[in-house]
FIMI-939615 format. One record per atom (N, C-alpha, C, CB): residue in one letter; x, y, z. Coordinates in pm, whole numbers, plus 50000, padded with zeros to 5 digits. Atoms other than C-alpha are relative to their C-alpha. Glycine has a CB too. Example, Ala and Ser with C-alpha at 12.3 -4.5 7.8 and 13.67 -1.06 7.14 Angstrom:
BEGIN
A500894988150000;A512304955050780;A500905012050000;A499015000350125;S499184988149994;S513674989450714;S499235010950073;S500415004649858;
This chain:
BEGIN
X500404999850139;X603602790282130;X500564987549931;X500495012949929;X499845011550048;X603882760881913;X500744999949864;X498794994449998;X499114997250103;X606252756081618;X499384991249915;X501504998250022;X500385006550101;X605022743881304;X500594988049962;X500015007249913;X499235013150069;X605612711481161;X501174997549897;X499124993849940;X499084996950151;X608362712380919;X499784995749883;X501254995849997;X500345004350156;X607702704880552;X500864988649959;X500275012549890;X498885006550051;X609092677580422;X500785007549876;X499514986349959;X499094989650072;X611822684480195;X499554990349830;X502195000350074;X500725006950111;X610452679579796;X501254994849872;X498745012449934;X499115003050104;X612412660879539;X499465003549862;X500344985950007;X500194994250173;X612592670279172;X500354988149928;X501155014149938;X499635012350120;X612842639278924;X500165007549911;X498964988249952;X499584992550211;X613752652678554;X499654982749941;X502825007849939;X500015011150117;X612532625078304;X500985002049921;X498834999449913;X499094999350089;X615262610278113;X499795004949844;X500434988350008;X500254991350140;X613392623977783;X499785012249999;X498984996649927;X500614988649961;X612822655377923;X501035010249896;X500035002350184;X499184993350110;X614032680077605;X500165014150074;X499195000849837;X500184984349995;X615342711777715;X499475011349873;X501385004250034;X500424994650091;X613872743077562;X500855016450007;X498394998550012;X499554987249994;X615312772477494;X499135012349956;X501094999849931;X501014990150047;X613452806777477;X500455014650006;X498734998750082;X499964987549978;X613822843777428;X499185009649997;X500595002949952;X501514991950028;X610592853677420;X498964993250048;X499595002449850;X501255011549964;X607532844077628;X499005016249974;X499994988650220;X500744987949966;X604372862377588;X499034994750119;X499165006649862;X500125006149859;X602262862277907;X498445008649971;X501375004850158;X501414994549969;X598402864177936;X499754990350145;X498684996949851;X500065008449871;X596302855578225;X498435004250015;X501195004750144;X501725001349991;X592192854478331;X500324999050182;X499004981549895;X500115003449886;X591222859178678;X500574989150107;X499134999649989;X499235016349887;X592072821778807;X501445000549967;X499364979449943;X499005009149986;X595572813878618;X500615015049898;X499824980249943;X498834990550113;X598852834778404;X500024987049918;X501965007150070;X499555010750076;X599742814978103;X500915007449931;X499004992149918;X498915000050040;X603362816977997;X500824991349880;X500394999050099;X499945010850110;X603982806277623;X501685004249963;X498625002349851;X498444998350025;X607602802077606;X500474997249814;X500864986150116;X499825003550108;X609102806077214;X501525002949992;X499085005949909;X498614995450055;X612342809277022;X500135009549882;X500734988449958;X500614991450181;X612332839676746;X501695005249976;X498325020850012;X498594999850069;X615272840176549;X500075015149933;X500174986949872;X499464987450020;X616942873176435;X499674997649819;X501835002450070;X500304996850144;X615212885476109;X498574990149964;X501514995849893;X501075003350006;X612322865776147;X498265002650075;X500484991550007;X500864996549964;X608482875276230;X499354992550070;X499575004049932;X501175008649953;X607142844376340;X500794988250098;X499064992749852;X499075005949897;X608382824876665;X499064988850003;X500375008550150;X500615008449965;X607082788176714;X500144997150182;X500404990049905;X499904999249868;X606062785077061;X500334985350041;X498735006250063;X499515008049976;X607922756477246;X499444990850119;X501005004750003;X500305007149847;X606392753777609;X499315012250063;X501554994450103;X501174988449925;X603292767577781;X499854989950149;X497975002649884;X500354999649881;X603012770378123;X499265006950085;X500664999850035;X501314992349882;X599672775278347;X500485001350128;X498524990650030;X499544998149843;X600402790378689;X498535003250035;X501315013850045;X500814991249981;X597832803478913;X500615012750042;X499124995650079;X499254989349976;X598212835879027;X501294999250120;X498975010050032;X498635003349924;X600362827279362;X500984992849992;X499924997050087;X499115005450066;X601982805979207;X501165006949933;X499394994149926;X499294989950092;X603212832978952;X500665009650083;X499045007549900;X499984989049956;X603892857679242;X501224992750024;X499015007250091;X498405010149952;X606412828979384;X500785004249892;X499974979850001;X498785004450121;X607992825979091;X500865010549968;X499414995549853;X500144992650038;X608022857579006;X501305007650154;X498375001849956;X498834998749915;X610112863279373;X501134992350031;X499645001450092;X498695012050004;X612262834279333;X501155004149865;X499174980949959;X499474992650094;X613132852279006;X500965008950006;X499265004949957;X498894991649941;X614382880979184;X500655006650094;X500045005049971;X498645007949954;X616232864679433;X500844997949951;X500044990550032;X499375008650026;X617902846079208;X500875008049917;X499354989049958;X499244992750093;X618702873278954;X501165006050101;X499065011649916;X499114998649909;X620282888979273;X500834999450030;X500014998350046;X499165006849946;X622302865879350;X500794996349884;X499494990050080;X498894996950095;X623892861579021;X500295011949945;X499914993549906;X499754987550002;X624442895478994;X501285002950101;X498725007050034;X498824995649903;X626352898079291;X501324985349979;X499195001750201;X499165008650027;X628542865679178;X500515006949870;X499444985749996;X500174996250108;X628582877778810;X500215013549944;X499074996649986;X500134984950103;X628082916578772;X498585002149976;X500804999149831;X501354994550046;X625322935878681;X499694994549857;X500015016449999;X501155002450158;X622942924078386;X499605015549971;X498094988750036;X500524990750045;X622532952678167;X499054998449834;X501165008650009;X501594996050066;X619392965778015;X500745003149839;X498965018450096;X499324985350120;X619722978377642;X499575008950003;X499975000749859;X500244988350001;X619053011777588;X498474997549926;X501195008949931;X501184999350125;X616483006577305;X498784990850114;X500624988549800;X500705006449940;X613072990677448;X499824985849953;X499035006550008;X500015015050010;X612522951077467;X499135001049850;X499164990550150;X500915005550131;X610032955277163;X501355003049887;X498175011549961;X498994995550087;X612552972276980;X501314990649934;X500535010450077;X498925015450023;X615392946477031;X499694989949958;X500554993750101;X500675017250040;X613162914176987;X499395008649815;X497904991450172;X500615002550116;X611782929076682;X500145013749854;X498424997250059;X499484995750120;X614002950576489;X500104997149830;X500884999550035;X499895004050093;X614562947776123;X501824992350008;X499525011849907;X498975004750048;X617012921376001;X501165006149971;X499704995549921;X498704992550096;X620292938475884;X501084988949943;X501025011950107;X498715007850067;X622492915275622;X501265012649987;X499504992649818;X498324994450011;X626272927575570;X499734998249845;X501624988850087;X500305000750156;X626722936175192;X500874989349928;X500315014549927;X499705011050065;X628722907275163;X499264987249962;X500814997350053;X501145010650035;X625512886475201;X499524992450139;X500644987949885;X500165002649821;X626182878775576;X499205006050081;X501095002750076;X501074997749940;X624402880875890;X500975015350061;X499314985850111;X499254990749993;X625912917375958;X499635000050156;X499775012349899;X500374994849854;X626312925576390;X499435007050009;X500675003950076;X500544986949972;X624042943976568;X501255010750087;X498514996950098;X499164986149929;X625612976476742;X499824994750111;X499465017149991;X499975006349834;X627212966677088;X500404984849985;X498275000750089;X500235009549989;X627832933576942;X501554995549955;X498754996749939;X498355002150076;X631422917076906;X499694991349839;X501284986550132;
């Protein structure tokens, strides 16, 4: 039997302007051919998130990713500790009402130092 060719091995460049983005919120549609993953930032007490960075996959693409994901969570888990869930559901958390402190401040949520 014959052994496959080996792949070369792929380099990653990063452009020196390349802005990181930060996100806590993607929403995720998708059409037969491709997923599209619109990465945003939505700030606590606000309704409206400007989206930062969209990314077209196709679907195997997304499935990779999607297992490289959790691999990876895995593996910082077992370095790290368990990632825990909140109780309340993801809609719930991302899109609670605001709560100020009656001093005028941004008052903690519950669970929160």
């Amino acid at each position: 039997m014959a052994v496959p060719p080996a792949r070369p091995q792929t380099t990653l460049e990063v452009p020196a302007d390349l802005q990181p983005v930060y996100a806590n919120l993607v929403r995720i549609a998708h059409s037969p051919a491709d997923l599209v993953f619109d990465f945003a930032h939505l700030l606590p007490g606000e309704n409206k998130a400007l989206i930062r960075a969209r990314i077209l996959m196709s679907p195997l693409s997304a499935k990779l990713l999607y297992r490289a994901l959790g691999e990876n969570l895995a593996r910082y888990e077992s370095t790290f500790g368990e990632i825990t869930l909140p109780r309340a559901s993801l809609a719930d958390q991302l899109f609670k009402p605001f709560q100020q402190s009656p001093d005028g401040g941004n008052a903690p949520e519950e669970g929160t130092p």
